[in-house]
KOLGU-4560 file (N, C-alpha, C; in nm, 3 decimals, padded with zeros to 5 digits):
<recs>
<n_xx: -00.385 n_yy: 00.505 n_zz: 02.237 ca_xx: -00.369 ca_yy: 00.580 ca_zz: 02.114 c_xx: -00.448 c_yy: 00.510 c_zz: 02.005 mol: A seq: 1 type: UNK>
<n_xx: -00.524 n_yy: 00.584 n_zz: 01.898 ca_xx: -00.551 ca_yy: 00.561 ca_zz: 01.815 c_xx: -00.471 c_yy: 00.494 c_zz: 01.702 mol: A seq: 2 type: UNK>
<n_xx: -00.541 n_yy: 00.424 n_zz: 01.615 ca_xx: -00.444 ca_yy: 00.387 ca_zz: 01.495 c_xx: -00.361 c_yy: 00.503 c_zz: 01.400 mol: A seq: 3 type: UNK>
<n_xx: -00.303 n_yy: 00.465 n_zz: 01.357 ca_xx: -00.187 ca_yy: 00.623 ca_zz: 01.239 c_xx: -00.329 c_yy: 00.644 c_zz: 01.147 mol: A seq: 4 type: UNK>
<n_xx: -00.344 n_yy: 00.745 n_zz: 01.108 ca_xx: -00.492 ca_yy: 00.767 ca_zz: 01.067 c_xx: -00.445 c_yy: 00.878 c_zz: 00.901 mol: A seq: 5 type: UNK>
<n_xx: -00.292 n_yy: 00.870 n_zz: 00.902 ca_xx: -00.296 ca_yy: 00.961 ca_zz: 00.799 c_xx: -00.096 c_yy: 00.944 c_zz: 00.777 mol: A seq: 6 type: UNK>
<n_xx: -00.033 n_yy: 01.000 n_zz: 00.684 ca_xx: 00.092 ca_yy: 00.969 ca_zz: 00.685 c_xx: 00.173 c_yy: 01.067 c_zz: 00.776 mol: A seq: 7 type: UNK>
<n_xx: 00.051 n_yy: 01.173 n_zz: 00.826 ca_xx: 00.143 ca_yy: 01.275 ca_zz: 00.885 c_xx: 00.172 c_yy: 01.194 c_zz: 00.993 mol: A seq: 8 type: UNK>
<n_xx: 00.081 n_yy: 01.106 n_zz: 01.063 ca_xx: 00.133 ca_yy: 01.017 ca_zz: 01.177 c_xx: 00.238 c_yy: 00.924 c_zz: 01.216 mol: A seq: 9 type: UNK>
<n_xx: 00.274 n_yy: 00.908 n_zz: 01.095 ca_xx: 00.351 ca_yy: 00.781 ca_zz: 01.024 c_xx: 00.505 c_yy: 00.878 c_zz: 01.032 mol: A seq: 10 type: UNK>
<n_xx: 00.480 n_yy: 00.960 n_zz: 01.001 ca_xx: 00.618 ca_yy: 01.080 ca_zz: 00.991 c_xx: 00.705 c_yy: 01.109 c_zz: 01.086 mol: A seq: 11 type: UNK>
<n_xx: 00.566 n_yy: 01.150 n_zz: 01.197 ca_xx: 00.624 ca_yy: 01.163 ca_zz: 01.344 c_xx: 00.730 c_yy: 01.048 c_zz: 01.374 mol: A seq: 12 type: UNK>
<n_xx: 00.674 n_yy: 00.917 n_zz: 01.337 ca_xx: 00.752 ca_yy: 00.807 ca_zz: 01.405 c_xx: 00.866 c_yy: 00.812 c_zz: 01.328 mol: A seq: 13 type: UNK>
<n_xx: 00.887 n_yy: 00.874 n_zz: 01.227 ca_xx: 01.019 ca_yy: 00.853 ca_zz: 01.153 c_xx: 01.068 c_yy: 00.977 c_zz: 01.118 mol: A seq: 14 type: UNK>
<n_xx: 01.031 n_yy: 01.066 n_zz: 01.147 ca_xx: 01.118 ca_yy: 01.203 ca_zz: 01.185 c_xx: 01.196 c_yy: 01.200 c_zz: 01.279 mol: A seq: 15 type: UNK>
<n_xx: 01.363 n_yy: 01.215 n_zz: 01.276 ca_xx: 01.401 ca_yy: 01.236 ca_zz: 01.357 c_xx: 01.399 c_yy: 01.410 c_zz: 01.444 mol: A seq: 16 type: UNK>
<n_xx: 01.343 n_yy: 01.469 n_zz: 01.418 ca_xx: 01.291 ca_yy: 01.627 ca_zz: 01.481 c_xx: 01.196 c_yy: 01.644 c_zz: 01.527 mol: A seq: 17 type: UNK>
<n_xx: 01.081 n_yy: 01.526 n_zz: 01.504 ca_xx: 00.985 ca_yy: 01.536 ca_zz: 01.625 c_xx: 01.059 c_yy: 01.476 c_zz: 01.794 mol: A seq: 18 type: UNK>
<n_xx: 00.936 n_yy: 01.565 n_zz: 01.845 ca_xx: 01.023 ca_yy: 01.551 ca_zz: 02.007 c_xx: 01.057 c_yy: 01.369 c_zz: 02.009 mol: A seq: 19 type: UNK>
<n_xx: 01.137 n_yy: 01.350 n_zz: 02.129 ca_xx: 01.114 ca_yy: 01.179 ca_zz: 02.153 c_xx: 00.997 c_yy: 01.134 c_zz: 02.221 mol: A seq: 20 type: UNK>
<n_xx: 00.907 n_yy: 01.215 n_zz: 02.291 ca_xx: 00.793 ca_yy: 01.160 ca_zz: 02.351 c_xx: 00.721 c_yy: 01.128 c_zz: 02.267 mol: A seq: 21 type: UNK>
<n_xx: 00.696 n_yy: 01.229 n_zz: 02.124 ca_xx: 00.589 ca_yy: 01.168 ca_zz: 02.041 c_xx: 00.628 c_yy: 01.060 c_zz: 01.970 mol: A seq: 22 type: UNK>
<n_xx: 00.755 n_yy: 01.032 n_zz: 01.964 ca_xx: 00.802 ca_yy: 00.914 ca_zz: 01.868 c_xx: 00.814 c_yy: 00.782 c_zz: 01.991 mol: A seq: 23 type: UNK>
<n_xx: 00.814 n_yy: 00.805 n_zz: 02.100 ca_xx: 00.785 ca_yy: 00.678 ca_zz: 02.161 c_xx: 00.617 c_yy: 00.626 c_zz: 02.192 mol: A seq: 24 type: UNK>
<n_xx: 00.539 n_yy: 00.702 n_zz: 02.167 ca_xx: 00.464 ca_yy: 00.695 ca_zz: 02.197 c_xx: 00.365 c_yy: 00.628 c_zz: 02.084 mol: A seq: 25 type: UNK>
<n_xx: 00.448 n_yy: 00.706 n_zz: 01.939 ca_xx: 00.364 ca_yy: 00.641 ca_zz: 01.825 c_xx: 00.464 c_yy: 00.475 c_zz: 01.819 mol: A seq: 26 type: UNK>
<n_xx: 00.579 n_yy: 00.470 n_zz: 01.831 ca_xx: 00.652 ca_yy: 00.317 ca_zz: 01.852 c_xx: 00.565 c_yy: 00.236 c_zz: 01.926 mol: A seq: 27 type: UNK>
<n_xx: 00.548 n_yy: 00.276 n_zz: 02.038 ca_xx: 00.470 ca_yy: 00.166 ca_zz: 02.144 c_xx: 00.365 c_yy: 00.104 c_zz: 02.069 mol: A seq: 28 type: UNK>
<n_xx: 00.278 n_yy: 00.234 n_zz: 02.025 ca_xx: 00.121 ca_yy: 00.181 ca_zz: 01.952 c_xx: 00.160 c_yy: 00.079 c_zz: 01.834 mol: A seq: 29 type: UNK>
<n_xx: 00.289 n_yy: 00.140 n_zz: 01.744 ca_xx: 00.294 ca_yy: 00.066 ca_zz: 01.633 c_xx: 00.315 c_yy: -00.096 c_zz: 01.671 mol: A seq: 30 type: UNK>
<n_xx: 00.444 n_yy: -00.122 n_zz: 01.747 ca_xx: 00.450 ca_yy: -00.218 ca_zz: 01.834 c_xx: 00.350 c_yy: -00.318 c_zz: 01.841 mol: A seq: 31 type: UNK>
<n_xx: 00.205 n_yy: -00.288 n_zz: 01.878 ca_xx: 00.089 ca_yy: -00.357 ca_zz: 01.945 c_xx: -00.007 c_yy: -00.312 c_zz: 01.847 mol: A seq: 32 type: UNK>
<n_xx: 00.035 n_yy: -00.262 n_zz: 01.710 ca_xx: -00.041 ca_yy: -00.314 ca_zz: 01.587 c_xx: -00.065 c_yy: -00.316 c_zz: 01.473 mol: A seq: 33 type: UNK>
<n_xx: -00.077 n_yy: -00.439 n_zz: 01.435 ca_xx: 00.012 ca_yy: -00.459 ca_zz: 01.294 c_xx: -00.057 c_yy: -00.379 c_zz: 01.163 mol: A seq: 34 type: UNK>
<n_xx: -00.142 n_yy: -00.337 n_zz: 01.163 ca_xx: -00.166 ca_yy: -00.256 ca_zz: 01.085 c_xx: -00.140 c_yy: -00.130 c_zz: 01.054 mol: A seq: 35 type: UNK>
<n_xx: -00.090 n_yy: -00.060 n_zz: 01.177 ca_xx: 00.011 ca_yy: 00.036 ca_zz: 01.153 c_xx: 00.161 c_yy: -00.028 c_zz: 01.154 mol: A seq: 36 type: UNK>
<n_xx: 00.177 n_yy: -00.092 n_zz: 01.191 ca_xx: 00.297 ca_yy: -00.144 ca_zz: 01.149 c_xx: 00.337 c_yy: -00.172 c_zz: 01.055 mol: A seq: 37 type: UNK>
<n_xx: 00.257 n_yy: -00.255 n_zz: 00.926 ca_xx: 00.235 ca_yy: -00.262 ca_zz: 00.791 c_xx: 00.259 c_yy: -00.097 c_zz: 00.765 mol: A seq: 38 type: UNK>
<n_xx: 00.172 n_yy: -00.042 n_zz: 00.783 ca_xx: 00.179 ca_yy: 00.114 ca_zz: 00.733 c_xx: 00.265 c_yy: 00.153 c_zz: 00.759 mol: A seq: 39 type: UNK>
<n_xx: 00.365 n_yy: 00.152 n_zz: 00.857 ca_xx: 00.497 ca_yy: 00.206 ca_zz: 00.847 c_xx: 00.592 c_yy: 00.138 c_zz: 00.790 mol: A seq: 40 type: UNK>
<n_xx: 00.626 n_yy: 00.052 n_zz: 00.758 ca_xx: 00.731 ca_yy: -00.049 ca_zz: 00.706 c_xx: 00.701 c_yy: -00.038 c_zz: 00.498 mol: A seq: 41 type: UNK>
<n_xx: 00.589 n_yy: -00.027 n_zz: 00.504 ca_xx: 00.518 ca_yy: 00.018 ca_zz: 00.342 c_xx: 00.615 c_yy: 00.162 c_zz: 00.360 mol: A seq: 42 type: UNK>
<n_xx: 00.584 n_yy: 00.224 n_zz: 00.419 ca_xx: 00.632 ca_yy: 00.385 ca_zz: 00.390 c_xx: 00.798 c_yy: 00.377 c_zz: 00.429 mol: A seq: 43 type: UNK>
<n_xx: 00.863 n_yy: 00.296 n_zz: 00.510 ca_xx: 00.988 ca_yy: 00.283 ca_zz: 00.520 c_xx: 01.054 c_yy: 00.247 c_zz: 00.358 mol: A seq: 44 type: UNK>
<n_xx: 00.955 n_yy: 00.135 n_zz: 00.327 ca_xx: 01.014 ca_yy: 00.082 ca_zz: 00.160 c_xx: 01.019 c_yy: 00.158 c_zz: 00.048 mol: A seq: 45 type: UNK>
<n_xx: 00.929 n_yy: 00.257 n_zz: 00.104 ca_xx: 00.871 ca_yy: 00.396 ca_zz: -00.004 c_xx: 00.938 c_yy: 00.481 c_zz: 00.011 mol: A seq: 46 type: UNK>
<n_xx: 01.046 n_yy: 00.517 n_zz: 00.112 ca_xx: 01.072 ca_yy: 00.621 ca_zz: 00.126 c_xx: 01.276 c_yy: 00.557 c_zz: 00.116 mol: A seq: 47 type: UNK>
<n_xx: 01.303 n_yy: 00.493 n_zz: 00.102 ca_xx: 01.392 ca_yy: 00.394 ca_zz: 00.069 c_xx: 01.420 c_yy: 00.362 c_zz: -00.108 mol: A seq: 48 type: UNK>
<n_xx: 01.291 n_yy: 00.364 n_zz: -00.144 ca_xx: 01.275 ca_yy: 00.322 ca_zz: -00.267 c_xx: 01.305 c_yy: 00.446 c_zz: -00.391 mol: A seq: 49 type: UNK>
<n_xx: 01.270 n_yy: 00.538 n_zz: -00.315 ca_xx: 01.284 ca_yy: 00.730 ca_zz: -00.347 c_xx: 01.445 c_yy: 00.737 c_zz: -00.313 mol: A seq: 50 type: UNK>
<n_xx: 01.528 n_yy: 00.737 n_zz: -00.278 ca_xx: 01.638 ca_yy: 00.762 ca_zz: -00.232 c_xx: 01.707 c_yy: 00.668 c_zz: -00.326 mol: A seq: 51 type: UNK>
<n_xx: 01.660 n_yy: 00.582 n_zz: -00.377 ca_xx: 01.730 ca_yy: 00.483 ca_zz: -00.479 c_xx: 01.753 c_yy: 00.539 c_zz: -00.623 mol: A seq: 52 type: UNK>
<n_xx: 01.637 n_yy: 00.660 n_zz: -00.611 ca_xx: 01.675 ca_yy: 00.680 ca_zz: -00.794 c_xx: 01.760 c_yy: 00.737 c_zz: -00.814 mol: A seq: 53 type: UNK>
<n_xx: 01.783 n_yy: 00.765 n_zz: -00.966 ca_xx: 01.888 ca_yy: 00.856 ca_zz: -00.984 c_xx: 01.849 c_yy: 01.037 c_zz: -00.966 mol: A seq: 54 type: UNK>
<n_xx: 01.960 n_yy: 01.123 n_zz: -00.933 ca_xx: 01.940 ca_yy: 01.255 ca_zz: -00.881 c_xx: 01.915 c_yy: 01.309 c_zz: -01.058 mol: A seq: 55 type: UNK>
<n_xx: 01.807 n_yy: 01.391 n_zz: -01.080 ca_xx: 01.815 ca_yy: 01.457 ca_zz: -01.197 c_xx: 01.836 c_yy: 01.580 c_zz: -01.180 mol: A seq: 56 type: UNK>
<n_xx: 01.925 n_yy: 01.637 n_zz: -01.338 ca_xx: 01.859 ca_yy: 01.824 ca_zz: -01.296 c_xx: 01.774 c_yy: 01.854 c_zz: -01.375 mol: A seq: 57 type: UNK>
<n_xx: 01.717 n_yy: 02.004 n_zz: -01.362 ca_xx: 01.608 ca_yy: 02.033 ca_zz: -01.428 c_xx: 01.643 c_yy: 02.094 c_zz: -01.534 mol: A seq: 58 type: UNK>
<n_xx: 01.579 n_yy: 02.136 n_zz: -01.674 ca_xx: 01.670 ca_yy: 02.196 ca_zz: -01.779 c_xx: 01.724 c_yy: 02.311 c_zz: -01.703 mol: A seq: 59 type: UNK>
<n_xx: 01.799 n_yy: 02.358 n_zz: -01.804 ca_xx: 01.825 ca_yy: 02.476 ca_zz: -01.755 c_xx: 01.720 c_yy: 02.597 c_zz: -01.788 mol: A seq: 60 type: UNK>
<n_xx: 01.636 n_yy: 02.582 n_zz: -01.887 ca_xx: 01.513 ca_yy: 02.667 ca_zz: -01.920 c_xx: 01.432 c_yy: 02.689 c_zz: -01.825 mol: A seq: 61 type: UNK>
<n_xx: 01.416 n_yy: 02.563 n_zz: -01.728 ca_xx: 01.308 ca_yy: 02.569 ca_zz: -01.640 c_xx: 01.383 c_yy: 02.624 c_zz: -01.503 mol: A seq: 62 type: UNK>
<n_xx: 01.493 n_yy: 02.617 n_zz: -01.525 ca_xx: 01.593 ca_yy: 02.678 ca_zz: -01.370 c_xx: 01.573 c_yy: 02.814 c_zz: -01.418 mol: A seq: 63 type: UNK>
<n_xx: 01.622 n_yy: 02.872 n_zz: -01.529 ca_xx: 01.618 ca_yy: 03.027 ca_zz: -01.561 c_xx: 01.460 c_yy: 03.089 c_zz: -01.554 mol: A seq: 64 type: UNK>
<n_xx: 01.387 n_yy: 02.987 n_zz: -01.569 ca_xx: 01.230 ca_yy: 03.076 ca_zz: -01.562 c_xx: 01.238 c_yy: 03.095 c_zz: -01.399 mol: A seq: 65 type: UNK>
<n_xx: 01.246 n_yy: 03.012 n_zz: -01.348 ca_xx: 01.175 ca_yy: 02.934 ca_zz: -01.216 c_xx: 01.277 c_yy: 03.098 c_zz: -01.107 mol: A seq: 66 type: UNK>
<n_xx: 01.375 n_yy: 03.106 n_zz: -01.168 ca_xx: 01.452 ca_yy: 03.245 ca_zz: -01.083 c_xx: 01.389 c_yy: 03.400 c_zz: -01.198 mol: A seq: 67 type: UNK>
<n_xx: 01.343 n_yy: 03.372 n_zz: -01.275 ca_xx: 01.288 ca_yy: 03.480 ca_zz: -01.342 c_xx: 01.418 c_yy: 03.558 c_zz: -01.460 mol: A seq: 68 type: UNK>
<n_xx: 01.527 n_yy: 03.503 n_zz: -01.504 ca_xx: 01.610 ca_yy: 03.532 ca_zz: -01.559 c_xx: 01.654 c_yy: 03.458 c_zz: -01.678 mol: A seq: 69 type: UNK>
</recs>
């Protein structure tokens, strides 16, 4: 396998709804190299780091446009 060449690759391995063949398959590669490995562990912290903020809402101006009412 090629290196993760984009984040959609990176996704697979951490989607749990992609099949399990493709997620073992991108594990193995990551496994045996560290540069995608870096790249996934960066996007683990990133995507970790997003889940940390606080939940906002949107005005309510922009909820009433956004449904057209």
């Amino acid at each position: 396998m090629e290196c993760l060449k984009s984040t959609d690759a990176i996704s697979v391995l951490l989607d749990p709804t992609e099949s399990e063949q493709e997620r073992l398959e991108m594990s193995a590669h990551v496994d045996s190299c560290q540069a995608c490995s870096d790249a996934v562990n960066e996007y683990r912290r990133l995507r970790q780091g997003v889940r940390r903020l606080p939940a906002r809402r949107p005005p309510a101006q922009l909820t009433r446009a956004l449904l057209g009412i």
